[in-house]
ZAMARGU-4260 file (C-alpha; in steps of 0.2 Angstrom, whole numbers, plus 5000, padded with zeros to 4 digits):
<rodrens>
0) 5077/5081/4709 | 5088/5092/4715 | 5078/5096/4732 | 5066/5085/4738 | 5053/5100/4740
5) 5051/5110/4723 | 5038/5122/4720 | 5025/5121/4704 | 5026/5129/4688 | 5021/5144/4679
10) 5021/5144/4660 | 5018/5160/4652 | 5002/5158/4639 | 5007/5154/4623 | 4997/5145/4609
15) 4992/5127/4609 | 5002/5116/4597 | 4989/5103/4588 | 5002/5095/4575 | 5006/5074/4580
20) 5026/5082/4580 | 5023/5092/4593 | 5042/5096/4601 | 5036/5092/4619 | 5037/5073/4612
25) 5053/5074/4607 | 5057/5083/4624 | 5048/5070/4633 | 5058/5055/4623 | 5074/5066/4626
30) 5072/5066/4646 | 5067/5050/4649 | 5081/5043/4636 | 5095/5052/4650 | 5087/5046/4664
35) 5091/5026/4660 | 5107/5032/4652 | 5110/5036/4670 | 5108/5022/4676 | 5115/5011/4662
40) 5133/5010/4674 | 5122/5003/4689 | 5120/4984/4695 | 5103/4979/4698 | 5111/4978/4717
45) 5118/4995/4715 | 5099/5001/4714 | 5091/4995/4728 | 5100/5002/4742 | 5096/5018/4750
50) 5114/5024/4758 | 5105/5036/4772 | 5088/5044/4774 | 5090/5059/4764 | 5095/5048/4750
55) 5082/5037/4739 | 5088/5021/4729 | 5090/5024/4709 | 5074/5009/4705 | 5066/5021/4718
60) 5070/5035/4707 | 5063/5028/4692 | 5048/5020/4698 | 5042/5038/4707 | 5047/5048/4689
65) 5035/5037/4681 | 5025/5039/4695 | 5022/5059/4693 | 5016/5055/4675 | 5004/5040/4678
70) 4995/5051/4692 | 4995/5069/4686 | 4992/5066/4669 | 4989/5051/4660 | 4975/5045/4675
75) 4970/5063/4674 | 4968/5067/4655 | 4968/5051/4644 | 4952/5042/4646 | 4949/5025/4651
80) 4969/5024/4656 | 4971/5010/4669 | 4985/5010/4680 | 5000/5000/4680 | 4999/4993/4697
85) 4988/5000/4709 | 4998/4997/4723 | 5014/5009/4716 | 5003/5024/4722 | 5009/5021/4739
90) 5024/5012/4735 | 5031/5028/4726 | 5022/5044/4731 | 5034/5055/4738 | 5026/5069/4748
95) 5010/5073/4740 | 4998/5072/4754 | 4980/5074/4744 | 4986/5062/4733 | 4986/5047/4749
100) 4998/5039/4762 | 5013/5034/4755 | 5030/5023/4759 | 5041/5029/4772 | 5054/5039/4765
105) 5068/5031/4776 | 5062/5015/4772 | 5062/5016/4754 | 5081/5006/4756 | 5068/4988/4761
110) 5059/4987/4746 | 5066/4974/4737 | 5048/4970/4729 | 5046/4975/4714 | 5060/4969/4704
115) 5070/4981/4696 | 5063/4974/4679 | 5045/4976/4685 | 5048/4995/4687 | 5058/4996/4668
120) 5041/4988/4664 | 5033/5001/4673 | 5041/5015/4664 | 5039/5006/4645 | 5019/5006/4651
125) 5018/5025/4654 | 5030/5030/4640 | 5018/5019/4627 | 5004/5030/4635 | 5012/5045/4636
130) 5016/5046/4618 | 4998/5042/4614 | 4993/5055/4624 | 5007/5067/4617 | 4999/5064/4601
135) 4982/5071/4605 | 4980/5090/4603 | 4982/5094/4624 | 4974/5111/4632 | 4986/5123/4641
140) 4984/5116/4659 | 4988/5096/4650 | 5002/5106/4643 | 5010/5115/4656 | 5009/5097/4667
145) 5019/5088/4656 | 5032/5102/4657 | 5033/5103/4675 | 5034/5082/4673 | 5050/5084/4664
150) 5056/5096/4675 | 5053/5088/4690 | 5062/5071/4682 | 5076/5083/4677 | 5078/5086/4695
155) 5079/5068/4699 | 5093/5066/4687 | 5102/5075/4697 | 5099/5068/4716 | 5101/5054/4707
160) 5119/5054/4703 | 5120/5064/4721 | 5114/5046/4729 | 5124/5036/4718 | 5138/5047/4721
165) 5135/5046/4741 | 5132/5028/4742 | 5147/5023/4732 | 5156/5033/4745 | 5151/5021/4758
170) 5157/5009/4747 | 5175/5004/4757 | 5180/4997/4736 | 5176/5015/4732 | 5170/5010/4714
175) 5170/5019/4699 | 5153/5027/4692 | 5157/5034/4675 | 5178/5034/4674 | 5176/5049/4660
180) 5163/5059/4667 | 5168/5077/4667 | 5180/5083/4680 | 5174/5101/4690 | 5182/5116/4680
185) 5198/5121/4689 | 5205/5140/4687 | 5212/5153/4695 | 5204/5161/4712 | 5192/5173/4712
190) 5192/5190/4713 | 5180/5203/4720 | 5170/5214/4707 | 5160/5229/4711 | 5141/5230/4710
195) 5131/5245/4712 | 5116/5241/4719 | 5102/5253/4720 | 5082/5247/4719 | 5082/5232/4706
200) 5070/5219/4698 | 5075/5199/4704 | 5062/5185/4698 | 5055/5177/4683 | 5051/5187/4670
205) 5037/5174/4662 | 5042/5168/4646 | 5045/5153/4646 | 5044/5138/4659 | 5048/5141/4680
210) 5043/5134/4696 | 5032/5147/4705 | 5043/5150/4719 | 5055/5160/4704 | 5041/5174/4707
215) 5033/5184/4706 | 5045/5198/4697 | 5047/5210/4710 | 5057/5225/4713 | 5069/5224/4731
220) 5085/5236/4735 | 5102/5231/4738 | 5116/5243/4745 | 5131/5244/4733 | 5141/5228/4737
225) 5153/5218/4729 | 5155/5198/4724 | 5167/5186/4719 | 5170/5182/4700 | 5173/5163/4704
230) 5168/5150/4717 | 5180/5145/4731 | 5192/5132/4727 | 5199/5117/4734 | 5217/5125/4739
235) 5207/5141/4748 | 5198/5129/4758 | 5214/5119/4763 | 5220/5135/4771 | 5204/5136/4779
240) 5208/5117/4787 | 5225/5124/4791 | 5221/5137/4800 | 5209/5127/4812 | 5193/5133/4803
245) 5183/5116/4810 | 5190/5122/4828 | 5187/5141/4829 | 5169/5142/4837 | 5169/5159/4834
250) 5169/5155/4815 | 5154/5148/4816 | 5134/5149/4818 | 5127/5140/4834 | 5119/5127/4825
255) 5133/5125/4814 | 5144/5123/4828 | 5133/5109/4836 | 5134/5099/4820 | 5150/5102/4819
260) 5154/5094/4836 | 5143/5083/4835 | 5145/5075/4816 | 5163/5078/4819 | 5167/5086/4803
265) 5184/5090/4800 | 5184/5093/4778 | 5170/5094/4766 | 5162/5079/4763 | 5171/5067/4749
270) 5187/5073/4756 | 5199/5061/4762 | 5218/5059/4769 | 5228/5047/4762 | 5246/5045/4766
275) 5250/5054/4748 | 5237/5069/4752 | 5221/5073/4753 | 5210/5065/4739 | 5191/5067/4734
280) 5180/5055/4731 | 5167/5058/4717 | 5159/5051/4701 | 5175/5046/4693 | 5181/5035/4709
285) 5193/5041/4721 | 5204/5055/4714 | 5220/5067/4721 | 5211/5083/4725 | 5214/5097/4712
290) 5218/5115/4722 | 5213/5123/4709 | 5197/5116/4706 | 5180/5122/4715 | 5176/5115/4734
295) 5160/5107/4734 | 5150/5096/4744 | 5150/5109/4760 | 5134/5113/4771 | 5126/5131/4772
300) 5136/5130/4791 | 5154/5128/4780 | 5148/5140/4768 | 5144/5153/4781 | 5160/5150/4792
305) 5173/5150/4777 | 5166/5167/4773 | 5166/5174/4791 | 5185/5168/4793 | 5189/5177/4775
310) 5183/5192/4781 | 5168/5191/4770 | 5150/5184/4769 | 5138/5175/4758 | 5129/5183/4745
315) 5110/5188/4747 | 5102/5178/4733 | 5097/5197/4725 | 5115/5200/4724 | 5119/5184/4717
320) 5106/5186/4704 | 5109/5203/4696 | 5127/5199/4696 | 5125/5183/4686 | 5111/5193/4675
325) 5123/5208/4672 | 5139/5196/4666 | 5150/5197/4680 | 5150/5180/4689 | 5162/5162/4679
330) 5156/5147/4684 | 5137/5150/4685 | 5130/5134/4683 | 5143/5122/4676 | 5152/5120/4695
335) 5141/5118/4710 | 5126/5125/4717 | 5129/5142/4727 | 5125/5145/4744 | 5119/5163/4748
340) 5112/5170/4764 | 5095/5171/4759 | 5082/5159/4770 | 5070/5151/4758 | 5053/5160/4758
345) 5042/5167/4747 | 5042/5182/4735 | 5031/5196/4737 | 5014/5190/4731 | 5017/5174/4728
350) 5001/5159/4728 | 5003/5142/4727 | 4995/5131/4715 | 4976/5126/4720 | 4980/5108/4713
355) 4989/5095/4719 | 5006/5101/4714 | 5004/5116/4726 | 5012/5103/4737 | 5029/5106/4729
360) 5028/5126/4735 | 5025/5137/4751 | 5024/5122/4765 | 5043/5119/4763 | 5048/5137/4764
365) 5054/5137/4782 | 5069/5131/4788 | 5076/5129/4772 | 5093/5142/4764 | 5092/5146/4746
370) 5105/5141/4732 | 5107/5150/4716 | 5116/5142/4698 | 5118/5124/4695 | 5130/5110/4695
375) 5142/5100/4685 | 5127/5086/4688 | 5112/5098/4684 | 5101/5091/4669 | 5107/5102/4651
380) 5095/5115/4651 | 5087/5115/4667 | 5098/5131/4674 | 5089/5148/4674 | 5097/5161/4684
385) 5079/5165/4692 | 5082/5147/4698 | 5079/5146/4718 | 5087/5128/4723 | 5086/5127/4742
390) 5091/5112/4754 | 5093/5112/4774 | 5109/5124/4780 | 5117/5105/4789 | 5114/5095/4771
395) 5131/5094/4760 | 5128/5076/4748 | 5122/5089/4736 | 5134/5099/4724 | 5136/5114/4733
400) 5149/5126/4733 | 5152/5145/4738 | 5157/5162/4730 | 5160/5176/4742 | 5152/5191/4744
405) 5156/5208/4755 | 5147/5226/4759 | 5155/5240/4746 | 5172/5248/4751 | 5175/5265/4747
410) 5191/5268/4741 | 5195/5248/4743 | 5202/5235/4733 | 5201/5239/4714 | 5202/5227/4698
415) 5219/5219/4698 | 5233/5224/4685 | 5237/5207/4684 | 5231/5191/4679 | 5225/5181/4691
420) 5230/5167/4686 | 5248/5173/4684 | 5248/5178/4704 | 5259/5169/4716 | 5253/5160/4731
425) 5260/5174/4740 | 5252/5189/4728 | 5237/5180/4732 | 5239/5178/4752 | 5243/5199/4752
430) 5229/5202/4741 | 5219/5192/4755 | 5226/5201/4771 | 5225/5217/4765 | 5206/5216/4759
435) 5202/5208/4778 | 5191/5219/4787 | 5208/5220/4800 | 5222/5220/4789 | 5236/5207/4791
440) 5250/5198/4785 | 5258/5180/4786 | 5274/5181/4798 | 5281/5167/4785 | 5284/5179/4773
445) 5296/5190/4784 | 5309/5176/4776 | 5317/5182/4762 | 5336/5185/4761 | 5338/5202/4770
450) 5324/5195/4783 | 5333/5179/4789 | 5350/5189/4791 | 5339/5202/4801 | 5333/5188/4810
455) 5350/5180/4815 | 5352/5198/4822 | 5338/5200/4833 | 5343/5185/4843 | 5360/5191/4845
460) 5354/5208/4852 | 5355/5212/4873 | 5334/5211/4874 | 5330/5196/4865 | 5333/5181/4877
465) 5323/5166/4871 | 5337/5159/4859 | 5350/5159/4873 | 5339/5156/4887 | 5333/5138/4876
470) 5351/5134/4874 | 5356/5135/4890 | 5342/5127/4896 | 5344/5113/4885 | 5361/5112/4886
475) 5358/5109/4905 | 5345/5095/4905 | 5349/5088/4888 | 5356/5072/4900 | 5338/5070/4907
480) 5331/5071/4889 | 5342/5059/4884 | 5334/5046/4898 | 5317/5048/4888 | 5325/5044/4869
485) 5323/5023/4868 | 5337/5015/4861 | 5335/5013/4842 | 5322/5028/4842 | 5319/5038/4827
490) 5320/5057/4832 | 5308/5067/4822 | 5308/5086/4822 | 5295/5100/4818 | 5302/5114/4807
495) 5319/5109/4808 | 5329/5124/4799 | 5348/5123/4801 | 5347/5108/4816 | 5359/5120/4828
500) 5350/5115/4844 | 5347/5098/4838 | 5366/5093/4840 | 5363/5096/4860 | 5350/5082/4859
505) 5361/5071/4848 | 5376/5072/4859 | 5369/5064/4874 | 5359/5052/4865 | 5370/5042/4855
510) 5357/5028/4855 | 5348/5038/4843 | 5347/5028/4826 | 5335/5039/4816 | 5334/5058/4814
515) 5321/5065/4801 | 5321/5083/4801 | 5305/5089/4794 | 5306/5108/4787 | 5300/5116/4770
520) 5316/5121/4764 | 5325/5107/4753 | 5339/5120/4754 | 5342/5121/4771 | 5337/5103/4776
525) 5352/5098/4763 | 5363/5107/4770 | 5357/5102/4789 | 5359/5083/4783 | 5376/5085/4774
530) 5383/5092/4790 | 5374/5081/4802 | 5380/5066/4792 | 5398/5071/4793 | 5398/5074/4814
535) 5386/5058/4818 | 5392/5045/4803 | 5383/5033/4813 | 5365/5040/4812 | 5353/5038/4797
540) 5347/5054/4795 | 5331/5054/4781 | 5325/5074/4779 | 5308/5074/4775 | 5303/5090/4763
545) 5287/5095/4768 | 5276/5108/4781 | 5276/5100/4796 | 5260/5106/4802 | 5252/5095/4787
550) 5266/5082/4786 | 5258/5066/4784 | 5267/5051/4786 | 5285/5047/4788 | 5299/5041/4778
555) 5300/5021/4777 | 5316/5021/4788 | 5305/5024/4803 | 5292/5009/4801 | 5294/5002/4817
560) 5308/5011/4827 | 5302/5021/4843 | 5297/5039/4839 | 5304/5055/4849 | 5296/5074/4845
565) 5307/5089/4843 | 5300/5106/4843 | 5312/5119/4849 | 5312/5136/4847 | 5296/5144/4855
570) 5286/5143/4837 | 5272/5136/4846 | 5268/5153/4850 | 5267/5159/4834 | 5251/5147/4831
575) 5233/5153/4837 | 5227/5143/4852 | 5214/5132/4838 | 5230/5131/4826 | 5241/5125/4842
580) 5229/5112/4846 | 5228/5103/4829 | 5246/5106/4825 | 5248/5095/4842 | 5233/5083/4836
585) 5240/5079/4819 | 5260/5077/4828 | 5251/5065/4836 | 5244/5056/4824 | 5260/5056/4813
590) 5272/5051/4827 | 5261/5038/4835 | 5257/5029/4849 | 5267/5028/4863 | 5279/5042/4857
595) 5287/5055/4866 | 5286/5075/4861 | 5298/5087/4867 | 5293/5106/4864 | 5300/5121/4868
600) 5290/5135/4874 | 5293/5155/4879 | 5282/5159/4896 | 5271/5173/4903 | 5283/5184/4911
605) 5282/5205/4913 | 5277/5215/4898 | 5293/5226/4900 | 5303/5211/4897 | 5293/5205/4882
610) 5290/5221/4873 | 5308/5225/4874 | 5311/5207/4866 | 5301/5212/4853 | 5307/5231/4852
615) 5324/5231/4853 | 5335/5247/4857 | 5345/5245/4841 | 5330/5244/4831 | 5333/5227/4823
620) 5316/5221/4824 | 5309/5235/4820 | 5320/5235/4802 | 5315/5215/4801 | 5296/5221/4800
625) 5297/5234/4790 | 5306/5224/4779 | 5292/5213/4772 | 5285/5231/4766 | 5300/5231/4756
630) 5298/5214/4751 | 5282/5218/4746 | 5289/5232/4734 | 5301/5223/4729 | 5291/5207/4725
635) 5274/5215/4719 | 5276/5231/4713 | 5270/5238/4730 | 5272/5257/4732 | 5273/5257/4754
640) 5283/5273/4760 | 5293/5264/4773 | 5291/5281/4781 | 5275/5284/4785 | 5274/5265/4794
645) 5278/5263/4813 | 5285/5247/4822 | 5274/5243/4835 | 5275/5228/4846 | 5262/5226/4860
650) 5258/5214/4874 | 5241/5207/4872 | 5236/5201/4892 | 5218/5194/4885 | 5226/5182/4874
655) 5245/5182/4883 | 5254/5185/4866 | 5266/5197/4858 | 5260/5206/4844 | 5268/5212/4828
660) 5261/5227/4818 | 5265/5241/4806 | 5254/5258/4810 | 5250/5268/4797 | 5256/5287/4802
665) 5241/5296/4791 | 5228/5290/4780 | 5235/5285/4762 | 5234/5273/4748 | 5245/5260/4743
670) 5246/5249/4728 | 5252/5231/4726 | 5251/5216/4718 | 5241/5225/4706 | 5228/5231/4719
675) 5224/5248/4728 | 5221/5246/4746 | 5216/5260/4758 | 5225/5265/4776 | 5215/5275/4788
680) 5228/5284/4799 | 5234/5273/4814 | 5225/5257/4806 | 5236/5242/4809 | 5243/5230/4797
685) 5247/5214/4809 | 5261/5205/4807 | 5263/5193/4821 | 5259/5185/4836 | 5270/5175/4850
690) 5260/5168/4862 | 5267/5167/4878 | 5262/5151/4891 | 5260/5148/4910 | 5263/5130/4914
695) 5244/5127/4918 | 5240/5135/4900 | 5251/5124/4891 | 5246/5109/4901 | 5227/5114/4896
700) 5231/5115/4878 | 5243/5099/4879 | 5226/5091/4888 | 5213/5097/4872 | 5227/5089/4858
705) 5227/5074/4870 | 5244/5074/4877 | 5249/5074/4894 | 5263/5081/4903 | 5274/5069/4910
710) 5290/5082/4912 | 5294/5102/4914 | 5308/5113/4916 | 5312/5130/4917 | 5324/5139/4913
715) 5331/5156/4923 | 5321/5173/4922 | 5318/5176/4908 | 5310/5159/4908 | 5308/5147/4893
720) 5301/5131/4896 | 5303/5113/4890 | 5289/5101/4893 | 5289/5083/4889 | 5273/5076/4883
725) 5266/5057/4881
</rodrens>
């Protein structure tokens, strides 16, 4: 089932069917057939293990399925029935607590009596007596049971295959469940999509079959609001892991946050890293994760922090509903089951059943977060928009996933002229700036043609010193450096670009064997290594195409040499203190033990100084920012007025960085990548950040990635450091 806790049904009146071919047989037959189809790929072995306390072993499954009939209907409405095996009553209630005690739930893993083949006989006793009683002329209330019985084995179906799928994770083989069972739909991203709201109806209607927490119909108003076509996929969430979303506290709820820390979750469940990328584990065995397919597998905590760091939030399950009812939402149920903000409780004039099976309603409606649409797993036909799915908000072995959701914007983003589909990764990223609550761009996409000239010419200008202070400081203490590169060592350096400060290094340590310069640009690091190879003809130099803040593993030619660091250049900074601290973590990991890291930092010195840096007389920087506006007008049919945008750069003291923005000079409109977006007058469109550090700061953060500091040196004011770490 797909939560443990499900409330009871409520089917409309409808006549009583007396013929022997009544259709609930054939539904009965057609359930029950997919149930053992489920478990036709499962060893007897397979079936008997419970992988964690949430989870129940698949014989369990069967045996409690078979269960619900025997008690609530054939015991109850076909006379002189005898039971199976008295004993199975306690073996195989779940929760029902007027029905009597029961099993332990965590404990259902130890029961290795009865056989697997006692419970198939089991199941082959009720079914014969099932379809006797199916072919007597049942009342309405006989009627109605049956249905919730196929419902509630429906939902077992499905934790089924979420317990298979959760103990064959465990699994260190990593075995195969079905090799062709469907992969998740992949697409394009999402895109936001008006809704109205006003005073609406949510709820079951009551035609045909529901569980009584679907309603009662009721009216509830919902400020105009809009919501995301499609869920969040795999490659959104990555840049969520990139930008140190498991690290950010402030991303997250406080109980989120302590699970977090203490489960020490650092991706979505199945996800795993391999030395060829990340891959996911699911039915289908261990597979290369698809980008473009939906993120699943994430807890109500994940849901809620993804949202706050994309500058939106989770849906209300009102919202969620009238927008799947009014045609606007893909992947409704075919995906993963939606998280929205809605606690679990009940509806406005709600009352449980008087019978047993009130049970399943109104005494699990705390503590619990509503999911709305189905999964990739759900039983066929058991999705209903009015469907209320709900599990605790720290749970994620069930198929859950998330579509975003944010308060109207007057004026904001509109329907995109483009495809979506046909957007680049960086049509995609401004879309996603611009539509944040504070507007703000990558400082990667400054680097176009014009942009990297205009960069060579801000470190040539009289203000900016970090370039020429890091040479000279380098060139001064590259013989004490040199002391700390072991003979035969591989030299392996972060975001490489053209190598120019590398040379320093490389002449006074000629014992270097290895250089693997680590950049994203094949271009550049061609052309790096074709020079480096004619001036060191001695060196093996193996350039490694890849981001160096997700690099994973190393070419083969440094399996088993020593390993030295190399981050010049003060682009440290440019990372956020969370970011800093897992770029550092993840060096560390790739580099290995007892390496040596070498970084280059900028340091806290007067604002005058820095701003200038930053704001240069001759107004080079300030043409290098404005530049990515015409980028974007160049690139994404954006209409800025270069005009009416100032240069601003700041000094932050709160969080000791430089900051880059563009002001808007008057409130206007703009349109790119096929959007509108809105500029109130003086709202800022942030560009940048350089942080700046003190020796203790960088010491601290050094500390939390867990390095330490074994050398230091400072250049003259205006001072630059270079620390050495081990």
């Amino acid at each position: 089932m797909i939560s443990q806790h499900r409330p009871a049904l409520h089917l409309a009146p409808a006549p009583v069917e007396t013929r022997h071919s009544d259709p609930l047989l054939g539904h009965y037959q057609q359930v029950r057939r997919r149930t053992e189809q489920l478990v036709a790929p499962l060893s007897p072995e397979d079936m008997v293990v419970q992988s964690m306390p949430d989870a129940s072993p698949a014989k369990w499954h069967l045996a409690h399925c078979t269960w619900f009939f025997e008690t609530f209907l054939l015991s109850e409405y076909l006379p002189d029935y005898r039971a199976f095996d008295p004993t199975f009553c306690y073996l195989f209630n779940s929760y029902y607590e007027a029905v009597g005690p029961r099993h332990p739930r965590p404990q259902r893993g130890l029961m290795t009596r009865p056989a697997l083949d006692q419970v198939i006989a089991y199941r082959q006793y009720v079914d014969l007596h099932m379809h006797s009683l199916l072919g007597q002329d049942l009342g309405q209330a006989a009627r109605e049971m049956v249905e919730l019985g196929l419902a509630h084995e429906q939902q077992h179906q499905e934790l089924l295959l979420m317990d298979i799928h959760h103990l064959f994770n465990l699994s260190s083989l990593k075995p195969v469940y079905d090799s062709q069972w469907p992969r998740d739909p992949a697409g394009r991203r999402g895109r936001f999509k008006a809704q109205a709201g006003g005073l609406l109806e949510i709820g079951h209607n009551g035609q045909g079959f529901s569980f009584d927490n679907e309603g009662p119909r009721h009216q509830t108003f919902m400020q105009p609001y809009e919501i995301s076509d499609r869920l969040v996929t795999n490659g959104q969430w990555l840049e969520f892991i990139d930008a140190s979303g498991y690290e950010q506290v402030n991303l997250w709820l406080s109980d989120g946050w302590a699970t977090v820390q203490a489960q020490g979750w650092k991706a979505p469940l199945y996800w795993q890293a391999t030395p060829e990328g990340w891959h996911e584990m699911t039915l289908r065995g261990l597979q290369p994760l698809d980008p473009n397919a939906p993120v699943t597998h994430i807890s109500y905590y994940e849901a809620a922090a993804f949202a706050q760091w994309a500058g939106a939030r989770l849906p209300t399950e009102a919202e969620w509903e009238t927008a799947a009812a009014a045609g606007q939402l893909e992947q409704v149920d075919d995906a993963a089951w939606q998280w929205t903000q809605s606690a679990y409780s009940a509806y406005p004039g709600f009352q449980p059943a008087a019978s047993a099976v009130g049970e399943y309603n109104g005494k699990f409606m705390v503590s619990q977060m509503v999911l709305r649409g189905g999964a990739s797993i759900t039983a066929p036909d058991h999705c209903r928009l009015t469907y209320r799915n709900f599990f605790g908000p720290g749970l994620r072995w069930m198929c859950s996933g998330l579509r975003l959701a944010r308060d109207a914007r007057p004026g904001g983003v509109k329907a995109p002229a483009t495809k979506p589909e046909e957007q680049s990764e960086f049509a995609r990223d401004v879309i996603e700036g611009l539509s944040a609550e504070h507007k703000h761009l990558s400082p990667k996409y400054f680097y176009d043609a014009t942009g990297s000239r205009l960069f060579e010419d801000i470190c040539t200008t009289a203000e900016y010193y970090p370039t020429r202070a890091e040479t000279t400081l380098l060139q001064r203490i590259a013989p004490e450096l040199a002391a700390l590169i072991p003979a035969d060592a591989a030299l392996v350096e972060f975001g490489s670009g053209a190598s120019d400060k590398t040379r320093l290094l490389l002449d006074a340590a000629p014992q270097t064997a290895l250089y693997v310069p680590i950049d994203i640009c094949r271009n550049a690091l061609d052309k790096a290594a074709l020079q480096l190879r004619s001036r060191y003809p001695r060196l093996n130099v193996a350039p490694l195409v890849d981001d160096f803040t997700r690099a994973l593993h190393l070419p083969s030619a440094a399996k088993g040499l020593p390993r030295v660091g190399f981050f010049p250049g003060s682009t440290l900074g440019n990372f956020t203190r969370p970011q800093a601290v897992e770029f550092l973590r993840s060096a560390r990991t790739l580099l290995g033990r007892n390496a040596v890291f070498i970084i280059g930092v900028d340091m806290v010195k007067d604002p005058e100084t820095l701003v200038a840096a930053y704001n240069d007389a001759s107004g080079v920087t300030a043409a290098f920012n404005k530049n990515l506006l015409t980028r974007l007008n160049r690139e994404l049919h954006g209409d800025f007025d270069l005009d009416a945008y100032d240069h601003l750069a700041c000094w932050n003291p709160e969080h000791e960085r430089m900051e880059m923005h563009l002001v808007s000079q008057r409130a206007q409109q703009v349109n790119v990548a096929g959007q509108r977006f809105s500029f109130a007058a003086g709202e800022r469109l942030h560009t940048e950040n350089s942080h700046k550090f003190t020796e203790q700061s960088f010491t601290e953060l050094a500390t939390l990635a867990g390095w330490r500091v074994s050398h230091q040196w400072l250049s003259e004011a205006p001072q630059v450091g270079m620390f050495c770490l081990f």
